[in-house]
PyMOL CGO cylinders between C-alpha atoms (Angstrom):
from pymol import cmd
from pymol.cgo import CYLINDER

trace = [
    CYLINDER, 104.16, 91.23, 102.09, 100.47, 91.34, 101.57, 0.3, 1, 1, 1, 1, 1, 1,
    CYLINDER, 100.47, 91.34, 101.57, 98.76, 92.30, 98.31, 0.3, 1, 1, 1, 1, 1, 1,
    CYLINDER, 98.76, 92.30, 98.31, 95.55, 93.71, 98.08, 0.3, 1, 1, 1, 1, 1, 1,
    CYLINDER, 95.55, 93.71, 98.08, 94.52, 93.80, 95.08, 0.3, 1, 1, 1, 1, 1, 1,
    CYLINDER, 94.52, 93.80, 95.08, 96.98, 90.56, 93.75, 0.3, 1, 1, 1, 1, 1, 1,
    CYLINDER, 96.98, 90.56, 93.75, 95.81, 88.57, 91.60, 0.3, 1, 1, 1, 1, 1, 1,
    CYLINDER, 95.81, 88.57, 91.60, 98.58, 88.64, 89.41, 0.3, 1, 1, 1, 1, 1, 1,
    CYLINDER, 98.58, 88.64, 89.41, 101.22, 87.71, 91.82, 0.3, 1, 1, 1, 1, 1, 1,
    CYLINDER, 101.22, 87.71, 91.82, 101.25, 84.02, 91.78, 0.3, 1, 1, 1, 1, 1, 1,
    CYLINDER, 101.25, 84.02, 91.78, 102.74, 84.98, 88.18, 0.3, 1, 1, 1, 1, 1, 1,
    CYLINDER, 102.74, 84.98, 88.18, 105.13, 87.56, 88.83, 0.3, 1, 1, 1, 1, 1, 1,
    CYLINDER, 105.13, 87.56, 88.83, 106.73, 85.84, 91.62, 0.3, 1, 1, 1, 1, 1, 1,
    CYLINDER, 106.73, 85.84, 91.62, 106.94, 82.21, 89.73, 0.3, 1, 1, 1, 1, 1, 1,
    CYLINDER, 106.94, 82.21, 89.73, 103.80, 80.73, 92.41, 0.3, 1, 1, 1, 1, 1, 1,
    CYLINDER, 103.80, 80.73, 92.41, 101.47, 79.64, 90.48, 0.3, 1, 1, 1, 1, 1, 1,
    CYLINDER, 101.47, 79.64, 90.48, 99.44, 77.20, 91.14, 0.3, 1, 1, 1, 1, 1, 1,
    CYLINDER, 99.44, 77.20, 91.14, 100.00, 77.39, 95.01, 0.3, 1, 1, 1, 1, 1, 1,
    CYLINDER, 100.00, 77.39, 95.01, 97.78, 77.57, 97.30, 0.3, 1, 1, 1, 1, 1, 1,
    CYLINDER, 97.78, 77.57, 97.30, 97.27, 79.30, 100.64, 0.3, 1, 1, 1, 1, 1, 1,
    CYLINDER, 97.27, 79.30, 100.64, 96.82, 76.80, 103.69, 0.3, 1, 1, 1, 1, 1, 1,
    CYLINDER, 96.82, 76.80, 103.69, 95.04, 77.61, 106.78, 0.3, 1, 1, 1, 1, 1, 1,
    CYLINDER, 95.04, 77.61, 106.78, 92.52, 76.46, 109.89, 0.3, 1, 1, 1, 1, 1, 1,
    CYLINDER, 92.52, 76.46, 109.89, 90.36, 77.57, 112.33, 0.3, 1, 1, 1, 1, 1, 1,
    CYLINDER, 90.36, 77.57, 112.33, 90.32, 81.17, 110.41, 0.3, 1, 1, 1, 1, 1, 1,
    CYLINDER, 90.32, 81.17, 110.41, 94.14, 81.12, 110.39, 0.3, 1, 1, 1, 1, 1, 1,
    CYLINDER, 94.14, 81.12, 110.39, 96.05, 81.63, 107.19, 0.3, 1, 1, 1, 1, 1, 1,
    CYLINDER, 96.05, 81.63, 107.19, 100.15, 80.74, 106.48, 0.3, 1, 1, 1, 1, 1, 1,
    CYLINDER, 100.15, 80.74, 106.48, 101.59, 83.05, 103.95, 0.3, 1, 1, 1, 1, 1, 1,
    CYLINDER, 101.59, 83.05, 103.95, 103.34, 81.53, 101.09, 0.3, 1, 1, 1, 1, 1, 1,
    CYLINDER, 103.34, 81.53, 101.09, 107.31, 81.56, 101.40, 0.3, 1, 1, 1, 1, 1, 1,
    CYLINDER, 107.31, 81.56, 101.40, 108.41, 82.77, 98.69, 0.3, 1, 1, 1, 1, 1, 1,
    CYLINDER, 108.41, 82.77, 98.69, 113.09, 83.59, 99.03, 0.3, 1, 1, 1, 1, 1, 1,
    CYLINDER, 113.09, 83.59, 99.03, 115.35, 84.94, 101.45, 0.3, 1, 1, 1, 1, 1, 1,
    CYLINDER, 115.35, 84.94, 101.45, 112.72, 85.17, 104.36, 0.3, 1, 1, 1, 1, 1, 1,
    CYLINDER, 112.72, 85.17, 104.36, 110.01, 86.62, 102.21, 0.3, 1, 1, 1, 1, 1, 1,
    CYLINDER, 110.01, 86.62, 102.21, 106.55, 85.81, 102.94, 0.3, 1, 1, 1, 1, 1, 1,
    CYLINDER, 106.55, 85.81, 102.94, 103.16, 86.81, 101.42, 0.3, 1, 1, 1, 1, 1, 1,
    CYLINDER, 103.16, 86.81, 101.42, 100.00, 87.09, 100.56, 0.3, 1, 1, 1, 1, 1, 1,
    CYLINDER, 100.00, 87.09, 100.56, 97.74, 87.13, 97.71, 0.3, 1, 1, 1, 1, 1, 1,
    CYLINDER, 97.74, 87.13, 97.71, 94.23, 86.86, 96.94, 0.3, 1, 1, 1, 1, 1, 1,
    CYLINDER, 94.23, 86.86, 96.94, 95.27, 85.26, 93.94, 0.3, 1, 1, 1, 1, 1, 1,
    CYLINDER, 95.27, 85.26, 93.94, 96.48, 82.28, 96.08, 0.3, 1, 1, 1, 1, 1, 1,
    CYLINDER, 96.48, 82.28, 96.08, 92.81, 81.87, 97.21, 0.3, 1, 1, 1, 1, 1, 1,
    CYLINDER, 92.81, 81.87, 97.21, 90.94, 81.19, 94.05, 0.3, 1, 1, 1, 1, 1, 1,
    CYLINDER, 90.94, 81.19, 94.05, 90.95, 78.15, 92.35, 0.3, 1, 1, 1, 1, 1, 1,
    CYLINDER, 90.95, 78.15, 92.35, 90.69, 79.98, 88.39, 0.3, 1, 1, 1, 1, 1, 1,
    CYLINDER, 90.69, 79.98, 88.39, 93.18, 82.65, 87.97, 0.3, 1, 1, 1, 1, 1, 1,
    CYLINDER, 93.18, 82.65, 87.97, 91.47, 84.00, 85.16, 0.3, 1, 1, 1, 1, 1, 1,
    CYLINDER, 91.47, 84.00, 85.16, 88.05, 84.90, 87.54, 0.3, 1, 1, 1, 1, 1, 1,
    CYLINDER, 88.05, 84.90, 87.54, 87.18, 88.15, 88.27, 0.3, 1, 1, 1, 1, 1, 1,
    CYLINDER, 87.18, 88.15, 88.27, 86.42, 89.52, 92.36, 0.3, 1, 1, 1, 1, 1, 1,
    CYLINDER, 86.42, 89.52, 92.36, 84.03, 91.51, 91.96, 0.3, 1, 1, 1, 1, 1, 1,
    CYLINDER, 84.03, 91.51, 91.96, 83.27, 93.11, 95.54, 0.3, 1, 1, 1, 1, 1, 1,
    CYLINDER, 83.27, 93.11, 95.54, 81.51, 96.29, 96.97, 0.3, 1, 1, 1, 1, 1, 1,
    CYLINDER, 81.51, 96.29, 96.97, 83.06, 98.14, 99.70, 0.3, 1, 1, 1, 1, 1, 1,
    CYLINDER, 83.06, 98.14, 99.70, 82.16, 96.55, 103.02, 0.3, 1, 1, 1, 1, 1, 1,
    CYLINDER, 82.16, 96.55, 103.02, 83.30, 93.04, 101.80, 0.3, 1, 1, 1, 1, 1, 1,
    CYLINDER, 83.30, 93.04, 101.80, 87.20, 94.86, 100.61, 0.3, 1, 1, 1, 1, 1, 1,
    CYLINDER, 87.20, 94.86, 100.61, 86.95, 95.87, 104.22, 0.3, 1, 1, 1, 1, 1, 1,
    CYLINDER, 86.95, 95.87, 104.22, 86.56, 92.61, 105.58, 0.3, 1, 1, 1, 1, 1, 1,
    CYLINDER, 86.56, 92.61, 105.58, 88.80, 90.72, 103.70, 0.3, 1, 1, 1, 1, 1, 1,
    CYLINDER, 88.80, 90.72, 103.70, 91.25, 93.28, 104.37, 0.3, 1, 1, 1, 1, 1, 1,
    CYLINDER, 91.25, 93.28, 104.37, 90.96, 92.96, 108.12, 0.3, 1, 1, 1, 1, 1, 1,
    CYLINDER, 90.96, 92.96, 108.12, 91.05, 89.04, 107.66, 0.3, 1, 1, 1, 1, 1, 1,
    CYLINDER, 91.05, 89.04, 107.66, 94.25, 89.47, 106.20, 0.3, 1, 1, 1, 1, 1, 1,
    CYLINDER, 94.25, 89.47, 106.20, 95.90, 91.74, 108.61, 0.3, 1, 1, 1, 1, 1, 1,
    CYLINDER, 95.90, 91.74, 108.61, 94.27, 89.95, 111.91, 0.3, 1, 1, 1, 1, 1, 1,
    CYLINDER, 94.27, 89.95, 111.91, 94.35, 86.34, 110.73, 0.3, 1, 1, 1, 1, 1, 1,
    CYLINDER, 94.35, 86.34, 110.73, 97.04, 85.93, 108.87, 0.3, 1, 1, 1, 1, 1, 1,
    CYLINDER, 97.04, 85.93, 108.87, 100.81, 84.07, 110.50, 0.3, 1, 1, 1, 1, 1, 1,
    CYLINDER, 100.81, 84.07, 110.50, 103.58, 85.86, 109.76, 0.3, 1, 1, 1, 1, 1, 1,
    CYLINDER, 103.58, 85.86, 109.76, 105.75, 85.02, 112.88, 0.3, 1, 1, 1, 1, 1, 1,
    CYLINDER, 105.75, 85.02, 112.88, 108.52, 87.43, 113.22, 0.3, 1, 1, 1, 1, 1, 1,
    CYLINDER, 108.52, 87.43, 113.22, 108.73, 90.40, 110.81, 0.3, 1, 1, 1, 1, 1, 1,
    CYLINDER, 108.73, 90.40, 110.81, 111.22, 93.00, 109.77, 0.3, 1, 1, 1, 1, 1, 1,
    CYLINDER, 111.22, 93.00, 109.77, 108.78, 95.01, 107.79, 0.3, 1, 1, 1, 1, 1, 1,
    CYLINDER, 108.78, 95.01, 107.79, 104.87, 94.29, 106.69, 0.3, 1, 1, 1, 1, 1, 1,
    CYLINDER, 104.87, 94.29, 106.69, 104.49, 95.88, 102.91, 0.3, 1, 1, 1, 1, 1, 1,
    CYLINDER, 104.49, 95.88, 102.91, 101.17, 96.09, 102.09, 0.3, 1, 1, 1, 1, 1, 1,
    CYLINDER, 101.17, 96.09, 102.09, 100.46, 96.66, 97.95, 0.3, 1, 1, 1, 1, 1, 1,
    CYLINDER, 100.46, 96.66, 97.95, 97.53, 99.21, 97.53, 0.3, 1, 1, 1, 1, 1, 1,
    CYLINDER, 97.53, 99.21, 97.53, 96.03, 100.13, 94.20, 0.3, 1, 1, 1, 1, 1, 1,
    CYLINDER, 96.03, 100.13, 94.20, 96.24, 103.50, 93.08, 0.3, 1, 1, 1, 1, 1, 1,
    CYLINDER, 96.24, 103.50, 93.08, 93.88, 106.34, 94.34, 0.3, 1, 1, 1, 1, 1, 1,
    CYLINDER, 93.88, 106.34, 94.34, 92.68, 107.57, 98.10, 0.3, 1, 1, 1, 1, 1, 1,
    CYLINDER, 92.68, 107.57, 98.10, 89.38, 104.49, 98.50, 0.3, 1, 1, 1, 1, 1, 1,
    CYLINDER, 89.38, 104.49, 98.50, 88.54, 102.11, 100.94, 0.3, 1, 1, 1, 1, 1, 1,
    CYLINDER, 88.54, 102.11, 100.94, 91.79, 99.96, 100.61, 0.3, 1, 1, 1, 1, 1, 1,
    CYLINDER, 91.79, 99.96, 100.61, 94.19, 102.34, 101.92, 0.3, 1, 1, 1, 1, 1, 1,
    CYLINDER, 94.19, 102.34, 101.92, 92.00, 103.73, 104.23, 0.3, 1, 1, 1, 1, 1, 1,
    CYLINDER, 92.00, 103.73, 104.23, 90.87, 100.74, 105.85, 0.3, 1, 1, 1, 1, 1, 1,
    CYLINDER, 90.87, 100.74, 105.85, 94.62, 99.63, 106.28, 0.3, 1, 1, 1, 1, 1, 1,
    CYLINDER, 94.62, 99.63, 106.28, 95.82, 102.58, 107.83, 0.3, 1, 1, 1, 1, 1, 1,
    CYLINDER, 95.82, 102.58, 107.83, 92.76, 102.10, 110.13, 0.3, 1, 1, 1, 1, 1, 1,
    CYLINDER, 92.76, 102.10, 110.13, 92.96, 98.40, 110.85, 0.3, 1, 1, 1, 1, 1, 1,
    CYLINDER, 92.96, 98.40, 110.85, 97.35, 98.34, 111.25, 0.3, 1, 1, 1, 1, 1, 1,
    CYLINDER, 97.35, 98.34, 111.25, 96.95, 101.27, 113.47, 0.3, 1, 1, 1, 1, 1, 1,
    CYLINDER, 96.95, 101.27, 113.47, 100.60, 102.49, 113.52, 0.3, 1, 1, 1, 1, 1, 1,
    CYLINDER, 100.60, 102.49, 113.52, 102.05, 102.59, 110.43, 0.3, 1, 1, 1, 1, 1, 1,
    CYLINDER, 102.05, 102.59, 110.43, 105.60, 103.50, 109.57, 0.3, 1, 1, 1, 1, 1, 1,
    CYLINDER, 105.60, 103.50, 109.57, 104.79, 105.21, 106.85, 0.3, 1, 1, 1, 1, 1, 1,
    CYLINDER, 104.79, 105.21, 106.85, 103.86, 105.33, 102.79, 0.3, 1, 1, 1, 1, 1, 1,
    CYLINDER, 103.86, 105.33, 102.79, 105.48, 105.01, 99.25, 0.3, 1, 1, 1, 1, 1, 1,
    CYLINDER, 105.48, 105.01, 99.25, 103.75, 106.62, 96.69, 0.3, 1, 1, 1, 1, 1, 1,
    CYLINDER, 103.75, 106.62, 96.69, 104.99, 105.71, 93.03, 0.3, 1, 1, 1, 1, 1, 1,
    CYLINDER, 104.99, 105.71, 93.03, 103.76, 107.41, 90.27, 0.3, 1, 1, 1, 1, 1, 1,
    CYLINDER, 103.76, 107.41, 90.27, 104.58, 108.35, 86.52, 0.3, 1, 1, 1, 1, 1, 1,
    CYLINDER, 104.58, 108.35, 86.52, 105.94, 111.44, 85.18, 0.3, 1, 1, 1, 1, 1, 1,
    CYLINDER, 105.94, 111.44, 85.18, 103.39, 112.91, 83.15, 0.3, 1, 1, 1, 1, 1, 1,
    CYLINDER, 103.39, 112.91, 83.15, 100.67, 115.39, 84.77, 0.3, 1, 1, 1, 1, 1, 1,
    CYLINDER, 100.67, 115.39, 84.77, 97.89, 113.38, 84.32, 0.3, 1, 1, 1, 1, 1, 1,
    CYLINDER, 97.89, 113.38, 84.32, 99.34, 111.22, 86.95, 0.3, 1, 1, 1, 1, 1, 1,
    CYLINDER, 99.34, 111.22, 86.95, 100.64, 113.51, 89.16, 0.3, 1, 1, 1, 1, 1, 1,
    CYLINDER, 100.64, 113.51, 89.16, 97.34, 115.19, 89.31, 0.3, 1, 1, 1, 1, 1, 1,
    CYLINDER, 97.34, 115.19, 89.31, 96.28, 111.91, 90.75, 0.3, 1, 1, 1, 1, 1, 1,
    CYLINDER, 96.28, 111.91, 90.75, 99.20, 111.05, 93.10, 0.3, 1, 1, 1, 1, 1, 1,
    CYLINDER, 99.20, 111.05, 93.10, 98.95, 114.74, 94.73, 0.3, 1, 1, 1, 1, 1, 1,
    CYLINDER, 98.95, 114.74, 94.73, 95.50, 113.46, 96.18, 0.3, 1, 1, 1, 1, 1, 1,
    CYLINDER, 95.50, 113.46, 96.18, 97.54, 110.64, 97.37, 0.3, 1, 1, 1, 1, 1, 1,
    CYLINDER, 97.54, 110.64, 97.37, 99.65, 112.87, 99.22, 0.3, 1, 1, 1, 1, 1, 1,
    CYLINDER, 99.65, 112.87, 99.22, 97.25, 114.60, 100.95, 0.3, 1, 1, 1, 1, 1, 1,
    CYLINDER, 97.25, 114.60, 100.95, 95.56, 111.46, 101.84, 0.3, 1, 1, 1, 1, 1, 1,
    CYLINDER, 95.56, 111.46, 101.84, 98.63, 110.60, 103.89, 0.3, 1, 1, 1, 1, 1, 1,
    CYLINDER, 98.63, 110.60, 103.89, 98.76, 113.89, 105.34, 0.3, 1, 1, 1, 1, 1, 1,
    CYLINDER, 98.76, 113.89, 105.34, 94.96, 114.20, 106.70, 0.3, 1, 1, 1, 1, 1, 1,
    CYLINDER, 94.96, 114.20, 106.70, 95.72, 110.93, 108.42, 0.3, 1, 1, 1, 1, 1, 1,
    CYLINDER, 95.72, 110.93, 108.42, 99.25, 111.91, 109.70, 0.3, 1, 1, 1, 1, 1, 1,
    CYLINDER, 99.25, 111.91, 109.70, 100.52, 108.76, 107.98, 0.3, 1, 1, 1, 1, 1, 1,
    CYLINDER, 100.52, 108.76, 107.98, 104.08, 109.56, 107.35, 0.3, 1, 1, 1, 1, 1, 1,
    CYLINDER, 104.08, 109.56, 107.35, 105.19, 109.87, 103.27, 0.3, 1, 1, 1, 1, 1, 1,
    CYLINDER, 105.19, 109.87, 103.27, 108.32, 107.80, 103.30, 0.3, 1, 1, 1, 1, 1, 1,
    CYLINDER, 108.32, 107.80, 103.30, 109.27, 108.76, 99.32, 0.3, 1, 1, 1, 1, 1, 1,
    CYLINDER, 109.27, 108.76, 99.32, 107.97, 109.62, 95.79, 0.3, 1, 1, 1, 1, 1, 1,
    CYLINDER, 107.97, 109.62, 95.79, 108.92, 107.28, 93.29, 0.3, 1, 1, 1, 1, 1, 1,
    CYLINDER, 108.92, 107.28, 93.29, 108.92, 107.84, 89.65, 0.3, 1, 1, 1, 1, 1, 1,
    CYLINDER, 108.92, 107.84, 89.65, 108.08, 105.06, 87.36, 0.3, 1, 1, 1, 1, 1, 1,
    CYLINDER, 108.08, 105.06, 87.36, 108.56, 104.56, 83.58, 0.3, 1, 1, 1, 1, 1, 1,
    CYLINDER, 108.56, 104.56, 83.58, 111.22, 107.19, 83.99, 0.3, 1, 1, 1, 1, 1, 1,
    CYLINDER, 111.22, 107.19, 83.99, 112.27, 107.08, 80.46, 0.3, 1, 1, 1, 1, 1, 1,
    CYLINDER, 112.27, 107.08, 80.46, 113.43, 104.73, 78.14, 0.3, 1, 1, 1, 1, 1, 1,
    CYLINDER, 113.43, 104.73, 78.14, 117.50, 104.05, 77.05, 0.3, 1, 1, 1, 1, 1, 1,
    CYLINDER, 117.50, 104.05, 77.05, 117.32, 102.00, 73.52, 0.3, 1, 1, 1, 1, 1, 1,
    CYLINDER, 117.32, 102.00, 73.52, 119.53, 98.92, 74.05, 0.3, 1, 1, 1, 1, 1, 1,
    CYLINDER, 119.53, 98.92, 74.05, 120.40, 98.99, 70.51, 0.3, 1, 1, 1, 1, 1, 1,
    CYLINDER, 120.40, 98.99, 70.51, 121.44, 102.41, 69.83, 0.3, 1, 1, 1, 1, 1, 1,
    CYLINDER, 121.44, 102.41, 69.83, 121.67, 104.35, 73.33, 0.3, 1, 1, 1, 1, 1, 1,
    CYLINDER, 121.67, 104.35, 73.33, 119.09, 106.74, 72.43, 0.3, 1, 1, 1, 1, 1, 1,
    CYLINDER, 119.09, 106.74, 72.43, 116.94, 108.03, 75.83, 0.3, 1, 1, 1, 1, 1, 1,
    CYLINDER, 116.94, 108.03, 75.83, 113.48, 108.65, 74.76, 0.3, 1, 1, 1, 1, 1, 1,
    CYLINDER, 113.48, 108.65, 74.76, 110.93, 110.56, 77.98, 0.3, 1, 1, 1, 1, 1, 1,
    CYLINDER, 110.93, 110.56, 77.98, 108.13, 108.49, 76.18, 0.3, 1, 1, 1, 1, 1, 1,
    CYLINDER, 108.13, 108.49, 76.18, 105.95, 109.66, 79.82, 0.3, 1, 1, 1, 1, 1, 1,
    CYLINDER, 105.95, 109.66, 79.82, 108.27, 112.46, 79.87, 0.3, 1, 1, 1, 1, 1, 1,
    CYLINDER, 108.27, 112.46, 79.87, 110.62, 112.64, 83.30, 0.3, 1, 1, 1, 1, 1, 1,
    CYLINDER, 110.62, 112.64, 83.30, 110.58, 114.51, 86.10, 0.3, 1, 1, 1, 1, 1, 1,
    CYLINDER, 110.58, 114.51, 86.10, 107.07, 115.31, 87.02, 0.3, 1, 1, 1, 1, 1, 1,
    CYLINDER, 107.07, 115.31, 87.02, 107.71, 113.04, 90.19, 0.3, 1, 1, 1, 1, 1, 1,
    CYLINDER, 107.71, 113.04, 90.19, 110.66, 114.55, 91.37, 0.3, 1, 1, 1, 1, 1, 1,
    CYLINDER, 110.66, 114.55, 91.37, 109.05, 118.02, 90.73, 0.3, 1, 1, 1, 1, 1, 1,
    CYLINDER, 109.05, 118.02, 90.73, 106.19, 116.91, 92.58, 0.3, 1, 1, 1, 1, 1, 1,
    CYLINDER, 106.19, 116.91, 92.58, 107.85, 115.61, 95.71, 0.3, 1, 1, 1, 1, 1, 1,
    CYLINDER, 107.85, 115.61, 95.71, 109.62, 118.74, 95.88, 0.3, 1, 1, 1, 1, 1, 1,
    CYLINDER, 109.62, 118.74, 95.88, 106.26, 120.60, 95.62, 0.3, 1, 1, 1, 1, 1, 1,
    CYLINDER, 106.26, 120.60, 95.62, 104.51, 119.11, 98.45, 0.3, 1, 1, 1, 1, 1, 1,
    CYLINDER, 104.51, 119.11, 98.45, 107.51, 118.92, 100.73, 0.3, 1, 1, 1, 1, 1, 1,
    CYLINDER, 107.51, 118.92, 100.73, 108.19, 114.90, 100.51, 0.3, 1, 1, 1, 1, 1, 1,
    CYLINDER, 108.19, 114.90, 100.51, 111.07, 113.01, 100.12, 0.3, 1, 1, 1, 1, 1, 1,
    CYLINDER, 111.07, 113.01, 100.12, 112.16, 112.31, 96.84, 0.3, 1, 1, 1, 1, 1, 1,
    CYLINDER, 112.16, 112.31, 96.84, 113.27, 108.64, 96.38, 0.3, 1, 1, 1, 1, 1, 1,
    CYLINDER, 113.27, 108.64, 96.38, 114.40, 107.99, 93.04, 0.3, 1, 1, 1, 1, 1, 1,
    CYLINDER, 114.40, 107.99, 93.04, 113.34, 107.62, 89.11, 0.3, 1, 1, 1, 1, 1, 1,
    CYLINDER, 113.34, 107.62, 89.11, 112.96, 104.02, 87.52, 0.3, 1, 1, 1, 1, 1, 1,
    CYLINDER, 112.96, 104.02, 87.52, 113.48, 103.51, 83.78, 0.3, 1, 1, 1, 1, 1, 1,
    CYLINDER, 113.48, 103.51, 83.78, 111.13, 101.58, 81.53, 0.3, 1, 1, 1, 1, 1, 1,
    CYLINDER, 111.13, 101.58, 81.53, 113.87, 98.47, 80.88, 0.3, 1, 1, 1, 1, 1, 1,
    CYLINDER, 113.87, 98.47, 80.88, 112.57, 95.39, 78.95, 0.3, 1, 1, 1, 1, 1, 1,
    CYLINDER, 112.57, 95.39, 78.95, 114.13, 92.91, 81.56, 0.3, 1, 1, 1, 1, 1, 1,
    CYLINDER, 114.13, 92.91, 81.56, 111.88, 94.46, 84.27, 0.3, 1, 1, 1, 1, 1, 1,
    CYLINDER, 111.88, 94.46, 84.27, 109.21, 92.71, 81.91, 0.3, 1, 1, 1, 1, 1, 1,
    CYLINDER, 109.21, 92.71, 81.91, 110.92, 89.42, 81.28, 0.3, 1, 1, 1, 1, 1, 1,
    CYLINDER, 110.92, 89.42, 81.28, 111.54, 88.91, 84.81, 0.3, 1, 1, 1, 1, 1, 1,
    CYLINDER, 111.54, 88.91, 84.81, 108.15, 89.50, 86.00, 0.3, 1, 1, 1, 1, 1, 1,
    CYLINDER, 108.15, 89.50, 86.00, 106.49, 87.21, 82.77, 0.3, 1, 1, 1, 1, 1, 1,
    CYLINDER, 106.49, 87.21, 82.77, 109.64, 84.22, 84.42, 0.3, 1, 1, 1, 1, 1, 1,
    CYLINDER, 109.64, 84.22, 84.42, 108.63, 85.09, 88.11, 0.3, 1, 1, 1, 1, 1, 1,
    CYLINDER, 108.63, 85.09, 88.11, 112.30, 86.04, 88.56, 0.3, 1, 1, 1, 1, 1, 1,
    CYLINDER, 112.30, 86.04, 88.56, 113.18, 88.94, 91.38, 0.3, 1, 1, 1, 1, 1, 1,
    CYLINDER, 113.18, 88.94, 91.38, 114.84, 91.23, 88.87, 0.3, 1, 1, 1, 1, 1, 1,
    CYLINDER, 114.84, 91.23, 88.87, 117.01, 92.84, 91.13, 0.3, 1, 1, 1, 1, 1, 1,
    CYLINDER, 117.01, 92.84, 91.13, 118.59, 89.66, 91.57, 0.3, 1, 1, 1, 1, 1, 1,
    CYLINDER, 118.59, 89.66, 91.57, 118.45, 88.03, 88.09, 0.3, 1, 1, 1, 1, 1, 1,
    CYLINDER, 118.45, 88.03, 88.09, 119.66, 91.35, 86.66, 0.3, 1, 1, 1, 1, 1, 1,
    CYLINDER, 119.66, 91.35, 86.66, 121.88, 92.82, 89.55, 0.3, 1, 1, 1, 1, 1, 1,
    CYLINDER, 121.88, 92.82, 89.55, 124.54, 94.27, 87.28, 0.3, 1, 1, 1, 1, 1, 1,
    CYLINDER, 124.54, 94.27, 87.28, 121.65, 97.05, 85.00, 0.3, 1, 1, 1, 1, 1, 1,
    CYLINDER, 121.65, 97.05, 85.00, 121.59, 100.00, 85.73, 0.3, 1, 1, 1, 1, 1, 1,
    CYLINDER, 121.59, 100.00, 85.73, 117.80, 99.94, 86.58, 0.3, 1, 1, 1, 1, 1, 1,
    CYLINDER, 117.80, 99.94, 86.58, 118.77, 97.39, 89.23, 0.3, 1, 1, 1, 1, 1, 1,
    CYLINDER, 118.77, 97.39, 89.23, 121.39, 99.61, 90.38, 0.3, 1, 1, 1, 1, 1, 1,
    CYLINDER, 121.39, 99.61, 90.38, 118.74, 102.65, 90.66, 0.3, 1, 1, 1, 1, 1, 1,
    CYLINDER, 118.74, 102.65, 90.66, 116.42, 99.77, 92.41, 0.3, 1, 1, 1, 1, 1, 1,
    CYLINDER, 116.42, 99.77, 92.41, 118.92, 99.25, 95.11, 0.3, 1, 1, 1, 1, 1, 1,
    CYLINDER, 118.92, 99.25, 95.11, 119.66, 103.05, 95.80, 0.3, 1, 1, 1, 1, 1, 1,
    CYLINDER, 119.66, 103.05, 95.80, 115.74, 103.10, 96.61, 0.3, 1, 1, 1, 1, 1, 1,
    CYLINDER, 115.74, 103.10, 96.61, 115.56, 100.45, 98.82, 0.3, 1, 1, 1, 1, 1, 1,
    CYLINDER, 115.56, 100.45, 98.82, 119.07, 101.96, 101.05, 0.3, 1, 1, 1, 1, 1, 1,
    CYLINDER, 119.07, 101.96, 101.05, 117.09, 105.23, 101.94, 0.3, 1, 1, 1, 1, 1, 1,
    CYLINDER, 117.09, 105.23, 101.94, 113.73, 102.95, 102.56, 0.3, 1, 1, 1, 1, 1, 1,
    CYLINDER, 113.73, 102.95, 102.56, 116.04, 100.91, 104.98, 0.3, 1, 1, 1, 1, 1, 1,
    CYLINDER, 116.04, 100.91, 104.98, 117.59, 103.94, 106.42, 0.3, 1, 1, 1, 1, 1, 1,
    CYLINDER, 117.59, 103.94, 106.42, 114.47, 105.67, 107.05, 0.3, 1, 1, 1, 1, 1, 1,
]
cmd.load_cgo(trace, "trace")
């Protein structure tokens, strides 16, 4: 798994303070559970709290570091994390991978974001890069208290969306407080809290990834 834009993964995976070995231009991911490796650029600089602040070309080249120098040994999938919007990330992935499988596009529910994540679409579509679902974050909110669902980003607008543009639809995730506490403990939620029903959702998302 290789993060782009990262920083904040040495935290949400429980890794911080690690550091990313490597020589002659070579990197070693970090190995994290079960088999899973990654990257981060926040394993690469010694204050987490300092900003990258980089123009175009030098995204580029780190990105193509990353891809080309990088050991990963024998994979089952590369997931590369892009930050929102149709730049020079995405772009110069797609371009430096080659052949790609394909692309998730999350997104919230309310239009503002959709208006967004459309571009995204199309993005995908100009360079015949295969859209492998739509997913639909903050998906509402069930009170744990009372039961009460509340659309505080309303719900839908991804699922609407997907069915727009003619892409597979793969799911909506709720806003759920342990999503937080897990990712503040650096503990995989879907394991730590297997038996929610956000978890639940979680794993129907990942079956049609695996299927596709």
């Amino acid at each position: 798994m290789l993060y782009i834009h990262g920083p904040s993964i040495p935290t949400l995976l429980g890794l911080e303070g690690i550091r990313a070995e490597g020589e002659d231009d070579l990197v070693y991911p970090i190995e994290y559970s079960e088999g899973l490796k990654v990257v981060s650029i926040g394993f690469m600089i010694e204050d987490p709290t300092d900003s990258i602040i980089w123009r175009g070309p030098m995204k580029m080249k780190f990105i193509k570091q990353m891809i080309a120098n990088v050991v990963w040994g024998d994979l089952d999938y590369l997931i590369v994390d892009c930050p929102p919007g149709t730049g020079d990330e995405p772009l110069s992935v797609i371009q430096t991978l080659g052949n790609v499988t394909g692309a998730i596009i999350v997104t919230t529910p309310q239009k503002l974001a959709i208006v967004d994540v459309k571009k995204s679409v199309n993005f995908c579509k100009k360079l015949t890069t295969p859209i492998l679902g739509v997913i639909e974050n903050m998906s509402g909110f069930v009170c744990p208290k009372c039961g009460e669902r509340v659309e505080i980003f309303k719900s839908g607008g991804g699922e609407t969306m997907a069915k727009e543009m003619d892409v597979p639809f793969l799911g909506k995730i709720p806003l759920e407080a342990d999503i937080v506490e897990a990712g503040d403990t650096g503990k995989p939620f879907i394991y730590f809290y297997s038996q929610t029903q956000t978890s639940k959702i979680m794993e129907e998302v990942i079956n049609k990834l695996v299927k596709n």
